[in-house]
C-alpha positions in Angstrom: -14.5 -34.7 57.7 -15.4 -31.0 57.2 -14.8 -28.9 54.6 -11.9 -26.4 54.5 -12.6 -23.2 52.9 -10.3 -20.4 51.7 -11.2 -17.5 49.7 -8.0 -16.1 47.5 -7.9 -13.4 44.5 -11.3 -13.2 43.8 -12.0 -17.5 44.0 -13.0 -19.9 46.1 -10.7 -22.8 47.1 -12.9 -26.1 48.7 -11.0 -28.3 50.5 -12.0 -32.0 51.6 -10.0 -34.3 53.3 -10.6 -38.1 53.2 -8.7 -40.9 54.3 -8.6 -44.4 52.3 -9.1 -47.9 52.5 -5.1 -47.9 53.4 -5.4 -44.8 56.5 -3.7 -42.2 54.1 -5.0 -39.2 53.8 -5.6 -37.0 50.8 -7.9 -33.9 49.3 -9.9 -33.1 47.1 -10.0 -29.8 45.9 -12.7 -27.5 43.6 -12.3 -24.2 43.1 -14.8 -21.7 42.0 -15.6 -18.0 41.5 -16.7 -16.6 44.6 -19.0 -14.3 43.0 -20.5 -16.8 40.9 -22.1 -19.7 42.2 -22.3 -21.5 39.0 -18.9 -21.8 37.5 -17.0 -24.5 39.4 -13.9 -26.2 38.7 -12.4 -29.3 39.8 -9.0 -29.4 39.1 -7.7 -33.0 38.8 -4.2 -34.0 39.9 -2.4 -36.9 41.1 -2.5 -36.4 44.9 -0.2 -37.6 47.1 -1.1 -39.6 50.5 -0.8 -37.9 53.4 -0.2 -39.5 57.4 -2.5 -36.5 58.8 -5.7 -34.9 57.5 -3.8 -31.2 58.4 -1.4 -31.9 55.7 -3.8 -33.4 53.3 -5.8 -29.8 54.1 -3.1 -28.0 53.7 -1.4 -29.4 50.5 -5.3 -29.0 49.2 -5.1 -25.2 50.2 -1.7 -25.2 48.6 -2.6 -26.6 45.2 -5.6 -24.7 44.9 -3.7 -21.5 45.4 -1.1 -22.4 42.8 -4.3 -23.3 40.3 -5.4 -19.9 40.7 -2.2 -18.1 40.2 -0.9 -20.0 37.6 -4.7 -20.8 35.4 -7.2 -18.8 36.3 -5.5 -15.4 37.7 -2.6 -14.9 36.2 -0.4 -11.6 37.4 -0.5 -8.9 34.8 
């Protein structure tokens, strides 16, 4: 499956769908600076399964946003 990838605030969000042994999908998400190609982050989470790989993208894209905002880029 390819690799979805969104830039937001300043970091990169990596998103890569996969589907297991049962047909569900889910995503696994890193996000890093996009400036800086050696900090990385992998955010670990529970993640949900998922009947389509667009809403296992899509919930990826989602979390990684929320990461950002809420950890790594917090509004002043």
């Amino acid at each position: 499956m390819p690799k979805h990838i969104l830039e937001h605030r300043g970091y990169e969000i990596a998103v890569q769908p996969e589907q297991n042994a049962f047909g569900a999908w889910q995503a696994k998400v890193s996000v890093r600076k996009a400036s800086d190609t050696i900090a990385e982050f992998r955010p670990e989470t529970v993640q949900p399964e998922w009947l389509t790989e667009a809403e296992a993208v899509r919930d990826g894209v989602e979390w990684g946003i929320r990461f950002i905002d809420r950890k790594l880029a917090p509004a002043p």
